[in-house]
N, C-alpha and C positions, 0 to 999 in steps of 0.2 A: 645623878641627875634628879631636879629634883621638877615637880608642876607645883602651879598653885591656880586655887579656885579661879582667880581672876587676875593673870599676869599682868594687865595691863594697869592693876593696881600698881604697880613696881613701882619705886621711889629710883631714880636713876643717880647715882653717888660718883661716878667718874664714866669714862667713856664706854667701861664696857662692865660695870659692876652697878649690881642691882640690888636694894633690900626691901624684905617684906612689909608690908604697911597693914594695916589695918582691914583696908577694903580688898588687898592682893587675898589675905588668908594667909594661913601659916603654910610653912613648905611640906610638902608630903613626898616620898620618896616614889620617883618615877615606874610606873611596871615597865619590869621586860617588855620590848616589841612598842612602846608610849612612844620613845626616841628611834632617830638614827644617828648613827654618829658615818662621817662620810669622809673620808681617807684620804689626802691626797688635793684636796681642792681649796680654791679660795676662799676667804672668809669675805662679806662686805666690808668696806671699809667703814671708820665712824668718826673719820678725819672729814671737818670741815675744810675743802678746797679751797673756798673764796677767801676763807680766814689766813688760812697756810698763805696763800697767794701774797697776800697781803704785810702778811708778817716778812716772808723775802723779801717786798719790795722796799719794805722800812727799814730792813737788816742791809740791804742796798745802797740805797740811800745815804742810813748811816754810814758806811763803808766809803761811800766815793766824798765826805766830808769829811772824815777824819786823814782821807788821803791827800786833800786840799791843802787842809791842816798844815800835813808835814812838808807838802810842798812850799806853802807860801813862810812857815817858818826856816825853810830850807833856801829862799832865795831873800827872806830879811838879814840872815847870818852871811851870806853871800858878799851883800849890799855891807853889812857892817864890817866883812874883814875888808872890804874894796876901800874904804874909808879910813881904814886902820893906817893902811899902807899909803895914803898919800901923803 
């Protein structure tokens, strides 16, 4: 564990990784008793919902078009053996 002068310095590099900057201070090695560490419990989450949400409804989306797709190529082939045969 480590503290630094002014965490809120932290330069934030992916959703849950952090690097020291300038104004944070370098990392100093936490004392005994600084931290707790807690066993067994949730973390917050650092997933954007409305993003997520969003992203599904476009993967959705996509999904019920490509299914179009295969239908309406599936009733052109249809059409084209029905013509074959007259």
């Amino acid at each position: 564990m480590f503290t630094f002068s002014n965490p809120y310095g932290l330069r934030r590099l992916d959703n849950a990784s952090f690097q020291p900057t300038d104004i944070s201070g370098d990392a100093e090695n936490a004392a005994d008793g600084d931290y707790n560490i807690f066993e067994q419990t949730l973390e917050r989450s650092n997933v954007d919902v409305a993003k997520e949400f969003a992203d599904v409804i476009v993967s959705q989306k996509a999904y019920q078009f490509s299914a179009r797709v295969v239908s309406t190529a599936d009733e052109i082939e249809q059409v084209a053996n029905s013509l074959r045969k007259q």
